[in-house]
C-alpha positions in Angstrom: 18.0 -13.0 -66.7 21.6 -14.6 -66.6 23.2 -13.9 -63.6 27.1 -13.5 -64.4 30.4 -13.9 -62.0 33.3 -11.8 -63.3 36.8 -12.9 -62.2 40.3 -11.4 -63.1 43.2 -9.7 -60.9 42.9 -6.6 -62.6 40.4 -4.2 -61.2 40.2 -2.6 -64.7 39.3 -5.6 -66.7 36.8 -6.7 -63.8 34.8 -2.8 -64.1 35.2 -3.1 -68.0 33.7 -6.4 -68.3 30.7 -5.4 -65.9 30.0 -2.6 -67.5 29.8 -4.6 -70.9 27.8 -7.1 -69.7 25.3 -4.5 -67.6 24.3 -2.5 -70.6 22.4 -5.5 -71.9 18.6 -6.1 -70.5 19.3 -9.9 -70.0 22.1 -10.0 -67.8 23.5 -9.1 -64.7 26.4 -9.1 -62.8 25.8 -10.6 -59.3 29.4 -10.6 -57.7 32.8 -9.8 -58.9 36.0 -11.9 -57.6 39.9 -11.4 -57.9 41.5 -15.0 -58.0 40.4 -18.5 -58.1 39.9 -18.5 -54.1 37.4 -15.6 -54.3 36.1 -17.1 -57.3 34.8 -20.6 -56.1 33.7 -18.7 -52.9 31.5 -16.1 -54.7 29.8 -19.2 -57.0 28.9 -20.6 -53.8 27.6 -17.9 -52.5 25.6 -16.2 -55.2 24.8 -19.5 -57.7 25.9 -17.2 -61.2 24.8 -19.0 -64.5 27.8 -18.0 -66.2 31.4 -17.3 -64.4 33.7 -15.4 -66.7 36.9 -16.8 -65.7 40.8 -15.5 -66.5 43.2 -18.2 -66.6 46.5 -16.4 -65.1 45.9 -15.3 -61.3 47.8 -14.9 -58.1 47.2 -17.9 -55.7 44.6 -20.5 -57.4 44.4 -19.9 -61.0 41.4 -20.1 -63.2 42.1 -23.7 -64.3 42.0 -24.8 -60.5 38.8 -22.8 -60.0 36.8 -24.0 -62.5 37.9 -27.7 -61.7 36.1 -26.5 -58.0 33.3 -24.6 -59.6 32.1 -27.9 -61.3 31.9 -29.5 -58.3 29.5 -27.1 -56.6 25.7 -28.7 -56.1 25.2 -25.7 -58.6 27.9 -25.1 -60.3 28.0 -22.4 -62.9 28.9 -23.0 -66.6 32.5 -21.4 -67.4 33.8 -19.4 -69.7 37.3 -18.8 -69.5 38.5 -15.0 -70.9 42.1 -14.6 -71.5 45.4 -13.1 -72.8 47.1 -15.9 -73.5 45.8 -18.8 -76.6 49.1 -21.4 -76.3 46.7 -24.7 -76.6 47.8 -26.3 -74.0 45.6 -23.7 -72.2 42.7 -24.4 -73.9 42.6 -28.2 -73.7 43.6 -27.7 -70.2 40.5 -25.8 -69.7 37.9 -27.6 -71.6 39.1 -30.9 -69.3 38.7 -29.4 -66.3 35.0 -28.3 -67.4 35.0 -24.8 -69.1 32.4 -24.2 -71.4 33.9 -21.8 -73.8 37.4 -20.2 -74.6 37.5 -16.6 -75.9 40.3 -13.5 -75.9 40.4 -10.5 -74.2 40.7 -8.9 -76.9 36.9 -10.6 -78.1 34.6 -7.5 -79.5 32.0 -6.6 -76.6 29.1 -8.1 -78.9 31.2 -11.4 -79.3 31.5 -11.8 -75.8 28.3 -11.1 -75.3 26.9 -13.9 -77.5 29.3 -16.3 -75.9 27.7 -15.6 -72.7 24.5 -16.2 -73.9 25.6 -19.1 -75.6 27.2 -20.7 -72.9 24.5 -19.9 -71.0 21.7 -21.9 -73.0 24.5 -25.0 -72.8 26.5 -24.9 -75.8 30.1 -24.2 -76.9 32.3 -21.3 -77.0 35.2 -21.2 -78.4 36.6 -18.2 -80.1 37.7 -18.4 -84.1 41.8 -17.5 -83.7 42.4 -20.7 -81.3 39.6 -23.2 -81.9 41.4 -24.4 -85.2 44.5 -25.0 -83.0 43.1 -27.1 -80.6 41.2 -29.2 -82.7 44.3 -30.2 -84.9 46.0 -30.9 -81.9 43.1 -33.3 -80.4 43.1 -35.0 -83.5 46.8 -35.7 -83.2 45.8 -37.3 -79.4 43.8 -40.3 -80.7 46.4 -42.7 -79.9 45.9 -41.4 -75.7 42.4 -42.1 -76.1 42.5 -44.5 -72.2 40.7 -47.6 -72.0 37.3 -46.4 -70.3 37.1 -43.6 -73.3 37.3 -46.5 -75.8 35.0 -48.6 -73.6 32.4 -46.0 -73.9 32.5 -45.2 -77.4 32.3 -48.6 -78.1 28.8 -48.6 -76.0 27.6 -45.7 -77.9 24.7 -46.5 -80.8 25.0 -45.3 -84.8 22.9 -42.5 -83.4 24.8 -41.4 -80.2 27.8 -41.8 -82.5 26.0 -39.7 -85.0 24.9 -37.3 -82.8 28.6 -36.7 -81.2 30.0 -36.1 -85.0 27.6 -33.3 -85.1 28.0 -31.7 -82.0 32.2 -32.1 -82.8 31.4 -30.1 -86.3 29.7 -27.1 -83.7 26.0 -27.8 -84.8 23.4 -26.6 -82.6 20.6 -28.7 -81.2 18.2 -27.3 -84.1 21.3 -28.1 -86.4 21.3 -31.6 -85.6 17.7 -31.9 -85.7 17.0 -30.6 -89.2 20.3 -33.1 -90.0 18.7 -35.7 -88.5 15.0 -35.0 -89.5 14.1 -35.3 -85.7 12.4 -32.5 -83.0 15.2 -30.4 -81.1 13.2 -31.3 -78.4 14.3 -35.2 -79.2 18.2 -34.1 -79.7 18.3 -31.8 -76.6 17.2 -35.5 -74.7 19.4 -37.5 -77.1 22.1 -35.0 -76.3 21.8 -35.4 -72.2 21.8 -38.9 -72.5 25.2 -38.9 -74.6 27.2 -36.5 -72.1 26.1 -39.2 -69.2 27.4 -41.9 -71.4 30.9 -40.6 -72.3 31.5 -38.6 -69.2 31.4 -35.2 -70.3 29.9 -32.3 -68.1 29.3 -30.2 -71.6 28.7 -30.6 -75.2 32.8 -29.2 -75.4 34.3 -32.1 -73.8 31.9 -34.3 -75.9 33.4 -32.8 -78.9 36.7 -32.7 -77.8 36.4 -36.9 -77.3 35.0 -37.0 -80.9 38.1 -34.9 -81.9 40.9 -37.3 -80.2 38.9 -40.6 -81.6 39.0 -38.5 -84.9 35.1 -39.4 -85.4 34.2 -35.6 -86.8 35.5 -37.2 -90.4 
């Protein structure tokens, strides 16, 4: 069972979202919030797998939450739902440790894959802004700072390989069958290539790969 947080100022969006997301036999809604305050407050409380997150909100806003959320002793993976898709937004999100980026206006069953995606520990990002943001991290290779260069240089050919992948949005079985290897062998090679770069998630990891331009 994934245990979900829903978050948004609008009482209607929050009952909407529940509703989508209790019709399913897999997941459950174990606390609704209405601002980034309530937010980090319920994930402390009630330890959600997944915290579905609007960006825009009175008082701390989803960005700021999220940054809080992933410093919980269990923090919950995020997946930021929102109106607005200016990039800035999303890269904003993806650094401060979001796990996905989708629209409110996402069909039901799309946001109920992300979910479950994000839940299992992979990316999220929805079609209409993901193209956006990656042109624009490849135009951000020059602000690559020195400790991001220091630890790509540290990386092997096969973490190196590995991050390409995960930058072209290949699953763990995806990279396996590229790399002739178990998934069982990429989900560890995977783990140990997050602790090397820094990243909390396999979206910042392909967000690095984007900005040093190593998806090519």
């Amino acid at each position: 069972m994934i245990h979900v947080l829903v978050v948004d100022d609008s009482e209607i969006v929050r009952r909407g979202l529940s509703d989508i997301i209790e019709s399913t036999d897999d997941m459950h809604v174990v606390a609704e919030a209405w601002d980034g305050r309530s937010a980090v407050d319920a994930a402390r409380q009630f330890s959600p797998d997944v915290t579905l997150l609007d960006i825009r909100m009175p008082g701390m806003d989803g960005l700021a939450a999220t940054r809080e959320m992933r410093e919980l002793p269990r923090p919950p993976r995020v997946l930021i739902l929102t109106t607005f898709s200016a990039d800035e937004y999303v890269d904003e999100a993806v650094r401060a440790g979001a796990s996905g980026f989708l629209l409110k206006d996402t069909p039901p069953e799309e946001l109920l894959r992300a979910v479950r995606q994000v839940a299992e520990g992979k990316a999220a990002l929805d079609p209409a802004v993901t193209g956006r943001l990656l042109d624009t991290l490849a135009g951000q290779a020059s602000q690559l700072t020195a400790a991001e260069k220091q630890s790509l240089e540290a990386l092997s050919e096969r973490d190196l390989e590995v991050l390409r992948l995960i930058a072209r949005g290949l699953s763990n079985a995806d990279i396996g069958a590229a790399l002739h290897i178990s998934e069982g062998t990429v989900k560890g090679q995977v783990s140990r290539l997050l602790a090397k770069i820094g990243a909390d998630n396999r979206v910042q990891a392909a967000r690095l790969a984007y900005r040093a331009r190593l998806e090519r």
